[in-house]
C-alpha positions in Angstrom: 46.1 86.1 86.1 48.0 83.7 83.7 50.8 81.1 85.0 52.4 82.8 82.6 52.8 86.4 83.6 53.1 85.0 87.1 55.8 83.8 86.4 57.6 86.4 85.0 56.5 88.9 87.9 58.6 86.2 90.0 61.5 86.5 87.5 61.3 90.0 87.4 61.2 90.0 91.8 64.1 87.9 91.9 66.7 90.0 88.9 65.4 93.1 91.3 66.7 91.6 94.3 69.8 90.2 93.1 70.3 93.7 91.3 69.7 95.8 94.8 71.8 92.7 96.7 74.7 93.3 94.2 74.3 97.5 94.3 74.6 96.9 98.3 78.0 95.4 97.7 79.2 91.7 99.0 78.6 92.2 102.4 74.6 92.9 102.4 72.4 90.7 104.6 75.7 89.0 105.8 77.9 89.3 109.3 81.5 89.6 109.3 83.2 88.1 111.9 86.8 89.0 113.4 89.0 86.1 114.7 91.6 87.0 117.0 94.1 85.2 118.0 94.4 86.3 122.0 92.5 86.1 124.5 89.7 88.9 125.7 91.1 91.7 127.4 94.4 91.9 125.9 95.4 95.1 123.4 94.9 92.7 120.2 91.2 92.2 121.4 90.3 95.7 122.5 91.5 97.2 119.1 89.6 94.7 117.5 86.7 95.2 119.1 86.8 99.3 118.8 87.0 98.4 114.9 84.2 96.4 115.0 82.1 98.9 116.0 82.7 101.1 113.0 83.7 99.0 110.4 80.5 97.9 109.2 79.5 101.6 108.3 82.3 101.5 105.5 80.9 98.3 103.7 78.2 98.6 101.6 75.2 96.9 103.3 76.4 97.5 106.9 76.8 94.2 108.0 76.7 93.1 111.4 80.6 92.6 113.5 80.8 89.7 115.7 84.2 89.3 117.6 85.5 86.0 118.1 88.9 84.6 120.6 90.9 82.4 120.1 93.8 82.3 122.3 96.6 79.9 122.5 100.2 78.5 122.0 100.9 82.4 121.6 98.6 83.6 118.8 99.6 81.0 116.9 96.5 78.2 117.1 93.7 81.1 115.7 96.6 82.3 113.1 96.8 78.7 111.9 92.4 78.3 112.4 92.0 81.1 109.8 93.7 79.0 107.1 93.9 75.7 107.9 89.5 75.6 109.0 87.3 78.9 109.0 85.3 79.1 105.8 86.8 80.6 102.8 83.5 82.8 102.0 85.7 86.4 102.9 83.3 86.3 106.1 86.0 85.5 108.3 88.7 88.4 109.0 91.6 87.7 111.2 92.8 90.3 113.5 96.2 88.6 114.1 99.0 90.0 116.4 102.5 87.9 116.1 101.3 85.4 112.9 104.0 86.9 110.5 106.8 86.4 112.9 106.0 83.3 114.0 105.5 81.9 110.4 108.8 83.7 109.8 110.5 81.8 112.7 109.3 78.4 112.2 107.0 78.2 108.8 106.9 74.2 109.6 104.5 74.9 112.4 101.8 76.1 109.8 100.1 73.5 107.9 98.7 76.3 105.3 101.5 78.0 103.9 100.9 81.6 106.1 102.2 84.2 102.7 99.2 82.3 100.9 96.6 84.4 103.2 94.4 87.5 102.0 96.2 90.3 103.3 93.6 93.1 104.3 95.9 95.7 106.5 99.4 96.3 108.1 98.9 97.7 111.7 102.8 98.6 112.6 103.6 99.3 116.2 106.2 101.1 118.4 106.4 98.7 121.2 107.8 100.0 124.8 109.6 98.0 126.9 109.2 99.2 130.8 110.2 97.5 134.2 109.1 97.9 137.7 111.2 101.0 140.1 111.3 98.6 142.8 114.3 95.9 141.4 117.7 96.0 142.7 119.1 98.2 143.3 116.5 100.4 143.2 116.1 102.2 139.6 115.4 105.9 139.3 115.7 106.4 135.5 115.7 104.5 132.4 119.5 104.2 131.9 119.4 102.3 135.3 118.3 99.7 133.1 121.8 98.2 132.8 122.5 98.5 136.5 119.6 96.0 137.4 119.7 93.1 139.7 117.1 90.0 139.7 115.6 91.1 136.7 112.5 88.8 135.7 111.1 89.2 132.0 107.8 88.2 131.4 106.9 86.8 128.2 103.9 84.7 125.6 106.5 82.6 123.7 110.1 82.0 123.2 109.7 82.9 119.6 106.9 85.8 120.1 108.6 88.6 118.8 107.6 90.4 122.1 109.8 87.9 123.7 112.3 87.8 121.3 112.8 91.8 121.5 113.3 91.5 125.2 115.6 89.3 125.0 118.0 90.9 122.0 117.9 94.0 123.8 118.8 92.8 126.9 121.2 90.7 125.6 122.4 93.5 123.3 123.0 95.6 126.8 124.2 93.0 128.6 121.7 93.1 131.3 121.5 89.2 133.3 118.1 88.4 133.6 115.5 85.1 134.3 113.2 84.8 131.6 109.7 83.5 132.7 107.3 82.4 129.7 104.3 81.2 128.7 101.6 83.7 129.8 98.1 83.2 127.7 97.9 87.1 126.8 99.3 90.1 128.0 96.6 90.7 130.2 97.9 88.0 132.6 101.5 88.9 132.0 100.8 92.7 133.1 99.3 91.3 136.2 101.9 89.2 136.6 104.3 92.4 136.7 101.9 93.9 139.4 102.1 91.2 141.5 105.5 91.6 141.4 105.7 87.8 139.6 108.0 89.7 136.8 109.6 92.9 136.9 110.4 93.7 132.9 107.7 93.6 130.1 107.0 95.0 126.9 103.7 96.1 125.3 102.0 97.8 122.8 101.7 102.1 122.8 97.8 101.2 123.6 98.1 99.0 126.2 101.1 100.6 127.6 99.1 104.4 127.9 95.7 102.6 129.0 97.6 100.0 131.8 101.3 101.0 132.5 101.6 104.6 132.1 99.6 105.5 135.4 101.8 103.5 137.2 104.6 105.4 135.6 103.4 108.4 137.3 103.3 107.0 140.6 107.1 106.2 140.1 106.0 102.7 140.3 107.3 101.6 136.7 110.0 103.5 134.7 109.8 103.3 130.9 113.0 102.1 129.0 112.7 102.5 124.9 110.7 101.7 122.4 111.3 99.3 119.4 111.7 101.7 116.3 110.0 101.3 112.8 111.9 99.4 110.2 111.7 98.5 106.3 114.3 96.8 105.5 117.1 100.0 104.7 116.0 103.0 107.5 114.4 103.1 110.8 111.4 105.4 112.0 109.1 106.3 114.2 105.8 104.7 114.4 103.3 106.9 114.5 101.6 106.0 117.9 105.1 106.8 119.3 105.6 110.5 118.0 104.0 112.1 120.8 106.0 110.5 123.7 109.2 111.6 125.1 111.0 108.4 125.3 113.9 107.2 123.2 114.3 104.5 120.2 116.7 101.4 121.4 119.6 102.2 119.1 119.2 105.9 121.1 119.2 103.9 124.2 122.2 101.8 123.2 124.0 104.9 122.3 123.3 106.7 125.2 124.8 103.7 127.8 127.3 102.3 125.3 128.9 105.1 123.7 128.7 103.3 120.4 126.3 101.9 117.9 124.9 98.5 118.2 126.2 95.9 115.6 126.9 92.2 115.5 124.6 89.2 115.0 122.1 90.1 117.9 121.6 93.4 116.0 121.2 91.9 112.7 118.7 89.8 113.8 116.8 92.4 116.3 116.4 94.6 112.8 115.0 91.3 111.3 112.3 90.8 114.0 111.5 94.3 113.9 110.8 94.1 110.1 108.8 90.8 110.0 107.6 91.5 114.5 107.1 95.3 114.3 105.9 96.6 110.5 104.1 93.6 110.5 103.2 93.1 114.1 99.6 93.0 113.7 98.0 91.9 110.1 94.4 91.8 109.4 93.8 88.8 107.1 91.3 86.5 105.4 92.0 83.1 105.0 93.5 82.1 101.1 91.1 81.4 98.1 89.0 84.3 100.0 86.6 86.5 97.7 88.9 89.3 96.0 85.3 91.4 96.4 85.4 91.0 99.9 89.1 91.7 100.4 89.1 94.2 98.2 86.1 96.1 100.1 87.8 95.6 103.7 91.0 97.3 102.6 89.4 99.9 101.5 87.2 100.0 104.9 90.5 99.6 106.9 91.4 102.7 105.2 88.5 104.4 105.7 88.6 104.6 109.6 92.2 106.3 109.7 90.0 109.3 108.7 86.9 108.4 110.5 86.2 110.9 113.6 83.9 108.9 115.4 86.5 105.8 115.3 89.4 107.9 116.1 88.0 109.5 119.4 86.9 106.5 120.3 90.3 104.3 119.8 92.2 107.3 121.7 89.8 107.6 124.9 89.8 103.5 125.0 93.5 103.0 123.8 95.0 106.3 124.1 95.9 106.1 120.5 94.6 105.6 117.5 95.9 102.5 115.4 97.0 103.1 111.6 95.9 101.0 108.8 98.6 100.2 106.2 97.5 98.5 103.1 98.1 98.9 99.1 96.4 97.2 96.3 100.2 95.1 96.3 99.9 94.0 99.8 99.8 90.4 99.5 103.3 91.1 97.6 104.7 93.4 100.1 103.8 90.9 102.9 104.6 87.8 101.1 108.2 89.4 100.2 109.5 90.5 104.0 107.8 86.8 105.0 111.4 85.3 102.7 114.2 85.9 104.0 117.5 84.5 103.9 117.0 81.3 105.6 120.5 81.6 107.3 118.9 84.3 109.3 115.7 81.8 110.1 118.3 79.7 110.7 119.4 82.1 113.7 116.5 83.1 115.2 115.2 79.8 115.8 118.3 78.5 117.3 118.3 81.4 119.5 114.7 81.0 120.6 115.4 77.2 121.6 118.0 78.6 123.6 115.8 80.9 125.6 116.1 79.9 129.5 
């Protein structure tokens, strides 16, 4: 057999390969793997890890998931890893709770600008504040809330806009209350609360059905309100929050006030819930990533909202089943509520210095 025609078997091998390789899409032969920015164990992690073990069925080539933590300074050292060091090859995904409010509230700390990212997917979230029964005076029903005595909130960060949501609301009601921070995930802050460490804390609709609410029905915690939806112009409901019978904190407000909330707290509680809630958790790749690769995870991400086998799963392990936001204009839409007026910056980082 001639060099020759060797040698163009060889050439013919290799264009089929790379020809089946490209047909497979980018993610053939390769593995994906998720960063996020929390510890094991905490809600960010366990919906991260139910994704990753269906997400790979919505890429072409099924690649293999790996799931990698990376906790710290509340979220914020694996939200800065993703674009300051992990490889720009669209192989590295962040699942990131917190990153767009804490870019929001001090941009300085980020070393890669944070609205330069990938944006994959928008996870919003409708989350429920709830305290123990037990605190003085002894609380029978959420509106006892403003009657409480000793109260101790639990909290990641002073500017985690879990923290931060505590703390307007509470101040909003005019509830006293010592503020304890710097828990490593919410894992060890929700043990903290059953130690009896804390007594107020606020979590996500998944972590609050799969941890709280059976302690709720032993009369052992009471639910208060849940942080409502908002765009910018109107507030909703977030979907995980549709099938539970507890109020939204303006309803809460209302119904202990008598009037509507207003002033600078307020302004800057809508702010937080805008840049902390519709964007509370953001799936991401780092900047300068593959547009082949982000564009075939958003349309994954989309996938599973209609994906049976993911949706029973996320509801028997979370309770409920997380939605997946995203557009082909994301990066805009994100990189848009990530500027705001910098007198309202100005604000919310002055009032997270002043946290106690």
């Amino acid at each position: 057999m001639s060099k020759v025609f060797l040698g163009l078997l060889a050439m013919l091998a290799a264009a089929t390969t790379a020809t089946g390789a490209l047909a497979q899409g980018f993610f053939a032969g390769k593995t994906l793997t998720l960063l996020v920015n929390y510890d094991a164990g905490g809600p960010t992690d366990t919906e991260a890890r139910v994704l990753s073990r269906h997400i790979g069925k919505h890429l072409a080539g099924n690649p293999a998931i790996v799931v990698q933590n990376m906790g710290g300074a509340a979220g914020l050292v694996g939200a800065k890893y993703l674009g300051e060091i992990a490889p720009r090859n669209g192989l590295t995904m962040g699942y990131l709770t917190a990153a767009a409010h804490r870019y929001f509230a001090n941009p300085e700390q980020f070393k890669v600008d944070f609205r330069t990212y990938e944006f994959i997917a928008l996870v919003p979230s409708g989350r429920i504040h709830y305290f123990r029964a037990d605190v003085k005076p002894g609380l029978k029903q959420a509106t006892d809330l403003v009657n409480a005595q000793n109260l101790v909130v639990g909290g990641l960060g002073p500017d985690a806009p879990k923290d931060m949501s505590m703390r307007l609301t509470l101040d909003m009601l005019g509830v006293r209350y010592k503020y304890v921070t710097g828990y490593s995930s919410s894992a060890q802050a929700f043990l903290a609360l059953q130690r009896g460490e804390i007594s107020y804390y606020a979590d996500s609709p998944a972590d609050y059905l799969g941890k709280a609410a059976p302690l709720v029905e032993r009369d052992l915690l009471l639910p208060a309100f849940f942080d409502p939806g908002f765009d910018g112009n109107a507030f909703n409901v977030p979907k995980q929050m549709k099938d539970m019978s507890m109020q939204s904190f303006p309803d809460f407000y209302r119904a202990v006030r008598g009037k509507d909330p207003d002033g600078p707290l307020w302004e800057a509680y809508k702010t937080m819930l805008m840049v902390g809630g519709s964007m509370y958790r953001l799936l991401a790749l780092p900047p300068g990533a593959p547009a082949e690769a982000r564009d075939a995870l958003r349309k994954a991400v989309l996938d599973l909202n209609d994906d049976p086998d993911y949706v029973a799963e996320a509801r028997k392990t979370m309770g409920e089943s997380p939605e997946y936001v995203s557009a082909p204009d994301l990066n805009d839409t994100v990189r848009k509520g990530l500027s705001l007026e910098p007198q309202m910056r100005k604000f919310m980082q002055d009032y997270s210095k002043g946290a106690n």
